[in-house]
Backbone as numpy.savetxt, mean C-alpha at the origin, in Angstrom:
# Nx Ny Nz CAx CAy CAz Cx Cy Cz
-0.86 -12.88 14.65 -1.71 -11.70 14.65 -0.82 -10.46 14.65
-1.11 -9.58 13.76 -0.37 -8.34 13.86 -0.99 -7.39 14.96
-0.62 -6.42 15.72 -1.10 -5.37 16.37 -0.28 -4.19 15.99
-1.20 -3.47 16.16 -0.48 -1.82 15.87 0.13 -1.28 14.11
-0.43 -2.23 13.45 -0.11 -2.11 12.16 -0.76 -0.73 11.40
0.34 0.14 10.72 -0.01 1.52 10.21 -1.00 1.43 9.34
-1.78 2.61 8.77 -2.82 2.81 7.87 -2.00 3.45 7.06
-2.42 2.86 6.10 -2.00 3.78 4.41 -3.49 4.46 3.72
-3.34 5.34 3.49 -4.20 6.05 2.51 -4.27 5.78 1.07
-5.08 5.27 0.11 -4.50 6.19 -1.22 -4.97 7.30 -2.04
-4.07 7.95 -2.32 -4.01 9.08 -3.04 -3.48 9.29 -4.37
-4.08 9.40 -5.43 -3.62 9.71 -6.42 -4.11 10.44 -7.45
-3.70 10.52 -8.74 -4.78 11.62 -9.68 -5.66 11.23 -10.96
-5.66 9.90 -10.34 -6.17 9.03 -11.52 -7.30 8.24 -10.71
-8.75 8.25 -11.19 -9.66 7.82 -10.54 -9.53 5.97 -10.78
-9.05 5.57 -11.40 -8.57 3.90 -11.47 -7.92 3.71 -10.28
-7.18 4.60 -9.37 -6.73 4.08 -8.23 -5.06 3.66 -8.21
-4.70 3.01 -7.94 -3.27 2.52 -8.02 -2.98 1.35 -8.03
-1.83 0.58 -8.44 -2.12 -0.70 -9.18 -1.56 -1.40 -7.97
-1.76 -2.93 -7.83 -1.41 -3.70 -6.83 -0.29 -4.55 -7.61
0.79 -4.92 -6.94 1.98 -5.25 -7.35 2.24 -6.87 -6.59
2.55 -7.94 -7.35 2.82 -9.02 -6.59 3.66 -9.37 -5.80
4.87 -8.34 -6.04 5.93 -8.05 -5.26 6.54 -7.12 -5.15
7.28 -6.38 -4.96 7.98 -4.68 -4.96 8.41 -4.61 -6.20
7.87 -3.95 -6.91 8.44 -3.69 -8.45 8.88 -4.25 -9.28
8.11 -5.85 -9.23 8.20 -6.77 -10.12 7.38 -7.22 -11.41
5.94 -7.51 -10.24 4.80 -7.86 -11.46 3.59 -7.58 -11.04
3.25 -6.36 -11.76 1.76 -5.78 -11.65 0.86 -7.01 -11.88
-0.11 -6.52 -10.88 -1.71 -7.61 -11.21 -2.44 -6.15 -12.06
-3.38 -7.16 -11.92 -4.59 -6.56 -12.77 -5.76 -5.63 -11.91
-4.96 -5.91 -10.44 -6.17 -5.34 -9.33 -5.93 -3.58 -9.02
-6.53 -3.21 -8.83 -6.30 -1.88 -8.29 -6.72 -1.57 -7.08
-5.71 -0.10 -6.40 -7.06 0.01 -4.92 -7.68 1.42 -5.30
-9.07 1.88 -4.96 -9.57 2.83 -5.74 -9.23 4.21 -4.56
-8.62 5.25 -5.41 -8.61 6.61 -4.69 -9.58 6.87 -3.18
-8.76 6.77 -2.15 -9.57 7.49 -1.09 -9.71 6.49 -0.43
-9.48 5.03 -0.58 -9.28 3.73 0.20 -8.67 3.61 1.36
-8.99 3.02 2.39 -7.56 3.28 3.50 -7.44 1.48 3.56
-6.20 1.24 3.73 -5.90 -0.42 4.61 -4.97 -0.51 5.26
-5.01 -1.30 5.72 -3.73 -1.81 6.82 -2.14 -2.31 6.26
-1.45 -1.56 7.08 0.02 -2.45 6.36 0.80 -3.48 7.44
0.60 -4.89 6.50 1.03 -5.80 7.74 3.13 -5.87 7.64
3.69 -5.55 6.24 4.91 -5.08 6.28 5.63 -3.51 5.62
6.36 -3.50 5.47 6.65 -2.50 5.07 8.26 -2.91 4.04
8.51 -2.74 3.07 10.29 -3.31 2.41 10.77 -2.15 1.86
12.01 -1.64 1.63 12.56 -0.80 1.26 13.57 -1.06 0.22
13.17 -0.60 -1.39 13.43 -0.80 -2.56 14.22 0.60 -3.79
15.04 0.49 -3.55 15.32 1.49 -5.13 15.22 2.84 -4.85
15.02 3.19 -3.75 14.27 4.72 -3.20 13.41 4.67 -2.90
12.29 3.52 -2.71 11.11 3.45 -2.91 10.60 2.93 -1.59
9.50 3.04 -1.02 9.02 2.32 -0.27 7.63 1.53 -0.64
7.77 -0.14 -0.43 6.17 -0.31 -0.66 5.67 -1.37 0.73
4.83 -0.79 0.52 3.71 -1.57 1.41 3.04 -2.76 1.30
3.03 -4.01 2.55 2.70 -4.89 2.06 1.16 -5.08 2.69
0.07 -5.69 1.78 -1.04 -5.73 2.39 -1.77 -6.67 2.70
-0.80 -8.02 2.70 -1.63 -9.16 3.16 -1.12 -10.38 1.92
-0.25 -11.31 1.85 -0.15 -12.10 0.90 0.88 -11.38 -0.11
0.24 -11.89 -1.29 1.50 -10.87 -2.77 0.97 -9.57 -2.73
0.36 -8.78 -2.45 -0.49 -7.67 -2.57 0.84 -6.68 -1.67
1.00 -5.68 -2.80 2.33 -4.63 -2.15 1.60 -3.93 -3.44
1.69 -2.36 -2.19 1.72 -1.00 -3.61 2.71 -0.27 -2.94
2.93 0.97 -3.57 4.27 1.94 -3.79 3.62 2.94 -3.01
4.51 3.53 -2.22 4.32 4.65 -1.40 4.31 5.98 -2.40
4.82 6.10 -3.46 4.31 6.97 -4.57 3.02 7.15 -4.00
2.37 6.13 -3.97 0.50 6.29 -4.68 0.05 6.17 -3.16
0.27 6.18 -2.18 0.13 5.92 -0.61 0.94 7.56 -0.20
-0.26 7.47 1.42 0.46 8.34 2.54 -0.17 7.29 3.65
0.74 8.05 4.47 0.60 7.25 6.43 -0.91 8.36 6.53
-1.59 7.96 7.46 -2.59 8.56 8.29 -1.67 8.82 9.61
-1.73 10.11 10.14 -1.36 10.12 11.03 -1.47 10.35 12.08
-0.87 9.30 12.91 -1.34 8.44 14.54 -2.17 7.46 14.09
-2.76 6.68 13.14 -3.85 5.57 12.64 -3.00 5.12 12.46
-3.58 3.73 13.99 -2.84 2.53 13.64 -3.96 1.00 13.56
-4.14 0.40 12.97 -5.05 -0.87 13.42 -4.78 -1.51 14.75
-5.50 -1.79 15.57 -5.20 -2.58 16.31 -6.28 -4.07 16.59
């Protein structure tokens, strides 16, 4: 069980949302998360400059298209 795991927002300028990645900047799926979504991040990996977020399984997006909520944590 995770506790205290951060909230990500997404934000972006494209109403399709932002794409879900099977792994950190490897291989896009076909899924998206739609603008204005919030979820939980159960990891976090640090890539290329990049940070992405992991959200459960292969499911990782890019902190590009993400912000932290802040002080929102799941518990």
């Amino acid at each position: 069980e995770y506790k205290d795991c951060p909230i990500i927002k997404v934000r972006c300028n494209s109403n399709a949302g932002i794409r879900v990645w099977a792994a950190p900047g490897v291989k896009p799926t076909s899924k998206c998360l739609p603008n204005g979504s919030s979820w939980k991040v159960l990891k976090i990996y640090y890539h290329n400059s990049d940070v992405w977020y992991n959200l459960g399984g292969n499911q990782w997006v890019s902190k590009k298209g993400t912000v932290y909520l802040e002080n929102k944590f799941y518990k």
